[in-house]
C-alpha positions as CSV (number, residue, x, y, z in Angstrom):
1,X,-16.6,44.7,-8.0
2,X,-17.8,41.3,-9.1
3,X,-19.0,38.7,-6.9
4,X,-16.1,35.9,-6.5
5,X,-17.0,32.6,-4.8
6,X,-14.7,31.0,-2.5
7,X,-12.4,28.3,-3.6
8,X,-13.2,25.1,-2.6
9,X,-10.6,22.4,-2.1
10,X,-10.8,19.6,-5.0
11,X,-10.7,16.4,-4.0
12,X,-7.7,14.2,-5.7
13,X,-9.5,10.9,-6.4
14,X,-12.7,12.6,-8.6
15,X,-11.4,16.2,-8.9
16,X,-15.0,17.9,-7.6
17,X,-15.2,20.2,-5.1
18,X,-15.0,19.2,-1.2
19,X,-17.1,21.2,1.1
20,X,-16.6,21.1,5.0
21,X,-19.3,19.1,6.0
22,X,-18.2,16.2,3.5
23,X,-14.5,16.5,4.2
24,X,-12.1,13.8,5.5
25,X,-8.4,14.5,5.5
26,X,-5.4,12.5,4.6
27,X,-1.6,13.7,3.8
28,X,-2.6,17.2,3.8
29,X,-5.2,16.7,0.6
30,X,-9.2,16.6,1.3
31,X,-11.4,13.7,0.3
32,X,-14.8,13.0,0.2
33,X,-16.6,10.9,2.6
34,X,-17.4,8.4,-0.8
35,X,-13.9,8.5,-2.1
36,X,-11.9,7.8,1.2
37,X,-11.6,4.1,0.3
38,X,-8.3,2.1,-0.3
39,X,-7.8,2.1,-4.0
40,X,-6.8,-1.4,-4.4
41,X,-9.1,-3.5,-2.1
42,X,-12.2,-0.7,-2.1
43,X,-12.2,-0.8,1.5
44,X,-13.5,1.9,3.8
45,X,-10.6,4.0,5.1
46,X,-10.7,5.7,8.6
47,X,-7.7,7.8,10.5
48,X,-5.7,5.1,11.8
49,X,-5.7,2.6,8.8
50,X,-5.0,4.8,5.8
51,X,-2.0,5.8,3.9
52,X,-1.5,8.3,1.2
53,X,1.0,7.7,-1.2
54,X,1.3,10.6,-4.1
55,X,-2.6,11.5,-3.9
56,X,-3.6,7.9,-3.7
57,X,-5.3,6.2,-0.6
58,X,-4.1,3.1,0.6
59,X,-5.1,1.1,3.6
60,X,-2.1,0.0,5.3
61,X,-2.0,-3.5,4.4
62,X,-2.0,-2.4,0.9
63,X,0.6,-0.1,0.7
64,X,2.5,-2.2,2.6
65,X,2.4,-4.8,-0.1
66,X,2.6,-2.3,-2.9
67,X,5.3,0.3,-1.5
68,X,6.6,-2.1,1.1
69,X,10.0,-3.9,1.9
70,X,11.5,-6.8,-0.7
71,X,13.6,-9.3,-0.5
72,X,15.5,-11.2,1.7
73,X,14.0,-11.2,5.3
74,X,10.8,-10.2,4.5
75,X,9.0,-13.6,3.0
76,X,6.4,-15.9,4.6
77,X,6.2,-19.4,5.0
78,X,7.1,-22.1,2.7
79,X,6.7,-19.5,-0.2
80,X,9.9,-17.8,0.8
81,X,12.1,-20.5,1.3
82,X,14.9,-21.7,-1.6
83,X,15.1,-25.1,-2.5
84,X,18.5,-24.2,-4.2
85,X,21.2,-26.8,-3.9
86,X,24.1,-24.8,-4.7
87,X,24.7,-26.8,-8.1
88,X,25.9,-23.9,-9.6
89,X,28.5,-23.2,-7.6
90,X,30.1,-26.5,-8.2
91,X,28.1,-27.8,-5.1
92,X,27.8,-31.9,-4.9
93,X,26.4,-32.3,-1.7
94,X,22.5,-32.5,-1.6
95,X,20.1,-32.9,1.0
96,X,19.2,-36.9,0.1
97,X,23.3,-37.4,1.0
98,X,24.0,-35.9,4.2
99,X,24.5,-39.0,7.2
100,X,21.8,-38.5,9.8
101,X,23.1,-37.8,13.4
């Protein structure tokens, strides 16, 4: 009977093998120490900030921004806002024309 070694778990961001002593675990896959970073920002990803989204790492501030809620409700500051005037919708009233109270 020939010898057969144990399979090792491969690690999704550089497909080598991940042994136990090197192992850190996110979304039921096995990383290495090295490649348990966010892969947009590079940073260094523990237990509480990471996310795993389809094999990918994510710290949480980036996958909130990539994977994240859009639209309505969810801007910031002046960026967000509309300067629409409602023109059109056959709107003639503008901000300049409204009587102060």
């Amino acid at each position: 009977m020939p010898f057969k070694p144990v399979e090792t778990p491969k690690c999704p961001a550089c497909d080598k093998s991940v042994y136990a002593a090197e192992e850190r675990v996110a979304g039921g896959y096995k990383y290495h120490k090295t490649c348990f970073k966010c892969s947009m920002c590079n940073k260094a990803l523990d237990s509480t900030n990471c996310s795993e989204h389809e094999k990918v790492l994510f710290c949480k501030q980036c996958h909130g921004r990539k994977y994240g809620p859009k639209g309505y409700g969810f801007g910031g500051g002046a960026g967000a806002l509309s300067m629409d005037t409602g023109a059109q919708f056959g709107n003639k009233e503008s901000a300049s024309n409204k009587p102060l109270m």
